[in-house]
ZADO-1210 file (C-alpha; in nm, 4 decimals, padded with zeros to 6 digits):
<atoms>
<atom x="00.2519" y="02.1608" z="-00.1507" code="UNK" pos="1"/>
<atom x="00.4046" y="01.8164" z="-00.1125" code="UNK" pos="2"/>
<atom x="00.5047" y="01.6304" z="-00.4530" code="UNK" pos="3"/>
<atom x="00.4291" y="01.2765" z="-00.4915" code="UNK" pos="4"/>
<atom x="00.8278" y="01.2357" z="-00.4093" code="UNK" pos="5"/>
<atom x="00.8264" y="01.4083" z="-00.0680" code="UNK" pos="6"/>
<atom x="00.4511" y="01.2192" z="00.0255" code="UNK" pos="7"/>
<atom x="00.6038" y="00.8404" z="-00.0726" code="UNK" pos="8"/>
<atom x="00.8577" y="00.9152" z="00.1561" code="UNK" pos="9"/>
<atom x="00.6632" y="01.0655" z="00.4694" code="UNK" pos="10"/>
<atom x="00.4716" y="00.7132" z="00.3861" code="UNK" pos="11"/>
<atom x="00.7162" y="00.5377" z="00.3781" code="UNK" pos="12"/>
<atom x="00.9016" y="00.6632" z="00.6768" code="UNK" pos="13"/>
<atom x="00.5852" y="00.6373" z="00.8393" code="UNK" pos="14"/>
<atom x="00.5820" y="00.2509" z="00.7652" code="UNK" pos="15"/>
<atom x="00.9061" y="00.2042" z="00.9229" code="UNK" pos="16"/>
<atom x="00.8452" y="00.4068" z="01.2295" code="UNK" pos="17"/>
<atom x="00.5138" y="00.2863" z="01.3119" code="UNK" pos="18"/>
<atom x="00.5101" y="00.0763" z="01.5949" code="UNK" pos="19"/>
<atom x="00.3359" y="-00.2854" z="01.4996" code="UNK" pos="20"/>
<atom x="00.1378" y="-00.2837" z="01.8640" code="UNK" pos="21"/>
<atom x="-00.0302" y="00.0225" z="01.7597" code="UNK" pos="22"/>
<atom x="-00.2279" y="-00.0792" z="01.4274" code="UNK" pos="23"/>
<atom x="-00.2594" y="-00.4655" z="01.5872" code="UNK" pos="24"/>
<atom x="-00.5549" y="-00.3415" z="01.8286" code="UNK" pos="25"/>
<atom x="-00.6752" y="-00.0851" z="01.6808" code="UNK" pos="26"/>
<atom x="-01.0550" y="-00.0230" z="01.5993" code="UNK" pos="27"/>
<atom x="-01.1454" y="-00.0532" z="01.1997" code="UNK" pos="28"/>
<atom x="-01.1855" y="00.3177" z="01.0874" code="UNK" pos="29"/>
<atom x="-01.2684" y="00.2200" z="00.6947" code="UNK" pos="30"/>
<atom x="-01.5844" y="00.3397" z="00.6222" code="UNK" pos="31"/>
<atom x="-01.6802" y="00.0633" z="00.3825" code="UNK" pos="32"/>
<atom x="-01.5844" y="-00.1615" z="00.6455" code="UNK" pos="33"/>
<atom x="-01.8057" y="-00.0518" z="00.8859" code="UNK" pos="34"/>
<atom x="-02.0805" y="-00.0036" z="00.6479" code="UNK" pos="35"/>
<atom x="-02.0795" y="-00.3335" z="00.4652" code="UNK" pos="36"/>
<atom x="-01.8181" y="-00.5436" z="00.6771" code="UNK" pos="37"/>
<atom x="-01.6404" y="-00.6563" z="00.3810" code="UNK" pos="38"/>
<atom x="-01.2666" y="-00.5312" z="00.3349" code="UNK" pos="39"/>
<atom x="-01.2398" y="-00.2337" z="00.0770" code="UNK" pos="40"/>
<atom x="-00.9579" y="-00.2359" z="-00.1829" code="UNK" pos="41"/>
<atom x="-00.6725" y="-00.0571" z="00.0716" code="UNK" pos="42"/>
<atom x="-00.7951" y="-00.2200" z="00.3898" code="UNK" pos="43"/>
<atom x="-00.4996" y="-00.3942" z="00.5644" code="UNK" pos="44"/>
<atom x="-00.2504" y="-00.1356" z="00.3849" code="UNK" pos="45"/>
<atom x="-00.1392" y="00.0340" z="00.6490" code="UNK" pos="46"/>
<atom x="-00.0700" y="-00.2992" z="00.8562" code="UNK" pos="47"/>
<atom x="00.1165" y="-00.4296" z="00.5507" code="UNK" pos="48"/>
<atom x="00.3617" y="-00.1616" z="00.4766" code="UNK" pos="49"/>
<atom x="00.4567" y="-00.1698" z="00.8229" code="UNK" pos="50"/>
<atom x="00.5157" y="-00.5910" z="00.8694" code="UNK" pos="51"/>
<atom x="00.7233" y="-00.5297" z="00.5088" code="UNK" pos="52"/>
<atom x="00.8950" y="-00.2457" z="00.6491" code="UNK" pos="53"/>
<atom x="01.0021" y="-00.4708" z="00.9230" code="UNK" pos="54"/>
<atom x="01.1101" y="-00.7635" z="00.6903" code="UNK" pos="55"/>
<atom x="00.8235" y="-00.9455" z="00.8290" code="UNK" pos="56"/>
<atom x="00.6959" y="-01.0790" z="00.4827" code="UNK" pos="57"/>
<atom x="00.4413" y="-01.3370" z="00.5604" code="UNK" pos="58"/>
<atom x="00.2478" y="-01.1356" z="00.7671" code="UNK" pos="59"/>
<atom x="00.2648" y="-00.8424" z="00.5426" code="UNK" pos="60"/>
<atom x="00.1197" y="-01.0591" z="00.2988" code="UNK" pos="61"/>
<atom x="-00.1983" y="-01.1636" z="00.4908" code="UNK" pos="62"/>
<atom x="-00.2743" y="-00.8206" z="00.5851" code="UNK" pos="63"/>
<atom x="-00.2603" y="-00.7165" z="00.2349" code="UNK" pos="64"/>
<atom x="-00.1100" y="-00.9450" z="-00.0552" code="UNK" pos="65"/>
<atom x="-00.0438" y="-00.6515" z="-00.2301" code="UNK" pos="66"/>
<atom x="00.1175" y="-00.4581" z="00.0504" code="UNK" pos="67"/>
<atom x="00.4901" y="-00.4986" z="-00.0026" code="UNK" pos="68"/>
<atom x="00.4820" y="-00.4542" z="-00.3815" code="UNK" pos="69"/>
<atom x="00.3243" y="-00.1015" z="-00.3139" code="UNK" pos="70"/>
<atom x="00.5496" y="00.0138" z="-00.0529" code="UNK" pos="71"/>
<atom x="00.8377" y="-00.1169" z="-00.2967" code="UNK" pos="72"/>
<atom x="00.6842" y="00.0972" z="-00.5451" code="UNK" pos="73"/>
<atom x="00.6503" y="00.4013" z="-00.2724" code="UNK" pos="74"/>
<atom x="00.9947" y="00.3492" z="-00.2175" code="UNK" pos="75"/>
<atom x="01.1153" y="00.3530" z="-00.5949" code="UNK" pos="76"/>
<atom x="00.8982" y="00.7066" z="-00.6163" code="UNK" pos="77"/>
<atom x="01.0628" y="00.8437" z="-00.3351" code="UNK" pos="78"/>
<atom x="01.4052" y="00.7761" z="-00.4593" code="UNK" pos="79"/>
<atom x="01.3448" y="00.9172" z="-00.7971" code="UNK" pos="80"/>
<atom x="01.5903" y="01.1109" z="-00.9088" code="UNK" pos="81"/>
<atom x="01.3484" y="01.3150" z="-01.1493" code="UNK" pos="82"/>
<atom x="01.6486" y="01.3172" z="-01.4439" code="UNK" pos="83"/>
<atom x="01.3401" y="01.4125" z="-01.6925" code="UNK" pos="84"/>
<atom x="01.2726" y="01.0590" z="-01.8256" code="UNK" pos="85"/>
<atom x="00.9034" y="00.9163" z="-01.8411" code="UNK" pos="86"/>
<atom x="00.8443" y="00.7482" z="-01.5118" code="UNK" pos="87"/>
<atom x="00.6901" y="00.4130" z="-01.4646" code="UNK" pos="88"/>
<atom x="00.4218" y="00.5385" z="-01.2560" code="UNK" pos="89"/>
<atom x="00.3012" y="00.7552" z="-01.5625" code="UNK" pos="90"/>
<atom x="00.2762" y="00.5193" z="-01.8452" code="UNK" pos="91"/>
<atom x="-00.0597" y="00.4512" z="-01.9268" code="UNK" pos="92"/>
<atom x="-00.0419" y="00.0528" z="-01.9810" code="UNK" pos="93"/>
<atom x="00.1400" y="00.0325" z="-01.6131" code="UNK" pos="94"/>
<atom x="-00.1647" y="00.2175" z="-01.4676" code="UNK" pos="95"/>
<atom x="-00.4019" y="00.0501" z="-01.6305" code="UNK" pos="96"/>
<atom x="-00.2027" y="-00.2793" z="-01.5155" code="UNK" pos="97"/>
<atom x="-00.2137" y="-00.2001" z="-01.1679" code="UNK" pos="98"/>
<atom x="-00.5743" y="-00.1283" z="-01.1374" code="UNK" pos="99"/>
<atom x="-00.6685" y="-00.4040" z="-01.3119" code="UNK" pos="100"/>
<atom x="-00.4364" y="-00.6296" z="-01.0319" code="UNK" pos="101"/>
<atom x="-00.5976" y="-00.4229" z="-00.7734" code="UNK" pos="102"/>
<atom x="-00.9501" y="-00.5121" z="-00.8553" code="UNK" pos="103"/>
<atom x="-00.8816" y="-00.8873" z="-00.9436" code="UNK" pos="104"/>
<atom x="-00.7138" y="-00.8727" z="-00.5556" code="UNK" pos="105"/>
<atom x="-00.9973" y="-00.7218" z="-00.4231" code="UNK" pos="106"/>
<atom x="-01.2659" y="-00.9991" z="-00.5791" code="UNK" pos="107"/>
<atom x="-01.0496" y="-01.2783" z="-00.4346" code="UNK" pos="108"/>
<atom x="-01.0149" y="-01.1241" z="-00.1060" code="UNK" pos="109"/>
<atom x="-01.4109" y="-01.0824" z="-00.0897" code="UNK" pos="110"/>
<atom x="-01.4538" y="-01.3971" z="-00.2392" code="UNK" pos="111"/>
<atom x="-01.2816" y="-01.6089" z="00.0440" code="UNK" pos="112"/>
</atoms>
């Protein structure tokens, strides 16, 4: 089984290798999407991490404004060393911080 280490990075190196072309006419396969029309909390990730991966910042952040912090984050978990010491991504108020910046994100993104 993968760890959360060895996935980041696959994601990550996925990101970089991804050719932009690919995801730019590509058909929407989110299920919420489809369903409702409206965006669902990841949609535009996958177009994100690849603009950031490619220094392309702006666009990164209209596909997803929270798209280059996460694959920064995806980043910092694949380079973890794992020397023992509490990481970030495992302390409680940090978690609870990030979904509660997810979900605000989400309402404005419906609500324009």
């Amino acid at each position: 089984m993968i760890d959360r280490r060895g996935l980041a990075a696959i994601l990550v190196a996925g990101a970089i290798t991804l050719p932009g072309t690919i995801l730019r006419g590509s058909p929407v396969i989110c299920p919420f999407r489809r369903v409702t029309g409206l965006p669902c909390p990841a949609c535009g990730l996958t177009r994100s991490w690849q603009a950031a991966a490619h220094l392309r910042v702006t666009e990164s952040l209209a596909d997803h404004p929270l798209g280059a912090a996460t694959l920064l984050g995806a980043v910092a978990i694949a380079l973890d060393g794992g020397d023992g010491t509490t990481r970030l991504t495992e302390r409680r108020d940090v978690q609870l911080l990030a979904a509660a910046l997810w979900m605000v994100t989400w309402g404005w993104r419906l609500a324009r």
